[in-house]
C-alpha positions in Angstrom: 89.1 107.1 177.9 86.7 105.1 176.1 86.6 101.5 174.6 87.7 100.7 171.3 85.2 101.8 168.6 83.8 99.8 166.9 83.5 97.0 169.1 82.7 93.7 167.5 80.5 90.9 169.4 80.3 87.5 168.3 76.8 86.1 168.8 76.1 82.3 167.5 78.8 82.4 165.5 78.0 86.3 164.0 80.0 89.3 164.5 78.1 92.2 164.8 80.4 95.6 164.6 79.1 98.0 167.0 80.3 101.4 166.6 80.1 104.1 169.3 76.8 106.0 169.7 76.5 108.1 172.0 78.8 109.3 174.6 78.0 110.7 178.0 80.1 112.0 181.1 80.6 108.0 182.8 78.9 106.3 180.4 79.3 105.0 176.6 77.0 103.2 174.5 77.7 101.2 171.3 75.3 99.7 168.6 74.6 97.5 165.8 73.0 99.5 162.7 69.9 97.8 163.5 69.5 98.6 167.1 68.6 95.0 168.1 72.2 95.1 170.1 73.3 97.4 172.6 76.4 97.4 174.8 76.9 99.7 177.6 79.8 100.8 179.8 79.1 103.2 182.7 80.6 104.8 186.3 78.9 105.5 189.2 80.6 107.1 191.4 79.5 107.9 195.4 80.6 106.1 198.9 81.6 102.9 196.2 82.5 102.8 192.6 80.0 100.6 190.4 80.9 99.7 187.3 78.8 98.2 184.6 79.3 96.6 181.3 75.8 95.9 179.8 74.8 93.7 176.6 70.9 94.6 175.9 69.7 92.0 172.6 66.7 92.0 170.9 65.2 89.9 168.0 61.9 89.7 166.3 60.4 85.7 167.4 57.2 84.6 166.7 53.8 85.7 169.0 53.0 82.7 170.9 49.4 84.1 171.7 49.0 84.9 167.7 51.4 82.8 165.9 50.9 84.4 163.0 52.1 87.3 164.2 56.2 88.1 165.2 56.8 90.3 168.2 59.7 92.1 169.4 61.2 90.2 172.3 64.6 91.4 174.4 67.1 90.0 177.0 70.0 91.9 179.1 73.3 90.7 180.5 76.0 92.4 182.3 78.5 92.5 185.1 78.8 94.6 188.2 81.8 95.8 189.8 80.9 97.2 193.4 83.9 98.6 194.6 84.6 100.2 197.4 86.7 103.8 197.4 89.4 102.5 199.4 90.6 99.1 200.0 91.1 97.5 196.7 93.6 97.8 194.2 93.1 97.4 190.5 95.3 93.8 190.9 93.2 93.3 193.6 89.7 93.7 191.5 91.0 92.0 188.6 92.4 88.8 190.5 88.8 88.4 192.0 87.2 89.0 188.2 89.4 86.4 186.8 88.7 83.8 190.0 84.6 84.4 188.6 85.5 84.1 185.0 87.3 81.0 185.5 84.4 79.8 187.9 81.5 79.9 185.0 83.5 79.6 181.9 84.9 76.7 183.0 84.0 72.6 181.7 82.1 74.6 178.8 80.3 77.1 180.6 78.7 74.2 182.6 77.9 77.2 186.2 76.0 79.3 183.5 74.0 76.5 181.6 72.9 75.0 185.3 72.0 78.4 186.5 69.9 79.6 183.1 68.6 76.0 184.2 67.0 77.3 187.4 69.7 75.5 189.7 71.5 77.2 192.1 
């Protein structure tokens, strides 16, 4: 079963509609038309499940060594589900997902804008 296609992602206030590109055995990938945006959803499967859902950005910003000059720079985030094959339920996952989601989306995101910060 795959995600929905397209999938849309809102970035600063822009959705991007990112239709499916590329399908593999445990893995999916979906992009914008102009590559700068990539998600990815993939399996692992071995002694533990890992699963992956990947958001790879990229934008053209100026050089700061020739600032006459733009470059093309690029940033990744994604979250990891490390499961083991027995032990945990689905309920069980998705109680501890929603524990972390409330953790750094909570107060306006204030866990993620002290980590990008350097705190921890």
């Amino acid at each position: 079963m795959s995600l929905t296609d397209p999938l849309s992602l809102t970035i600063s206030g822009t959705a991007n509609a990112m239709p499916r590109t590329s399908v593999g055995q445990d893995k999916s990938e979906y992009r914008t038309s102009d590559g700068l945006i990539l998600i990815s959803a993939s399996h692992a499967y071995g002694r533990r499940v890992r699963r992956v859902l990947r958001v790879d950005h990229a934008k053209i910003a100026p050089d700061p060594m020739v600032p006459t000059q733009n470059t093309k720079v690029s940033m990744s985030n994604y979250i990891v589900f490390d499961v083991p094959v027995v032990g945990y339920t689905l309920a069980d996952v998705q109680a501890v997902y929603t524990g972390f989601k409330s953790l750094f989306t909570a107060s306006s995101d204030a866990v993620i804008t002290k980590l990008l910060g350097g705190e921890s």
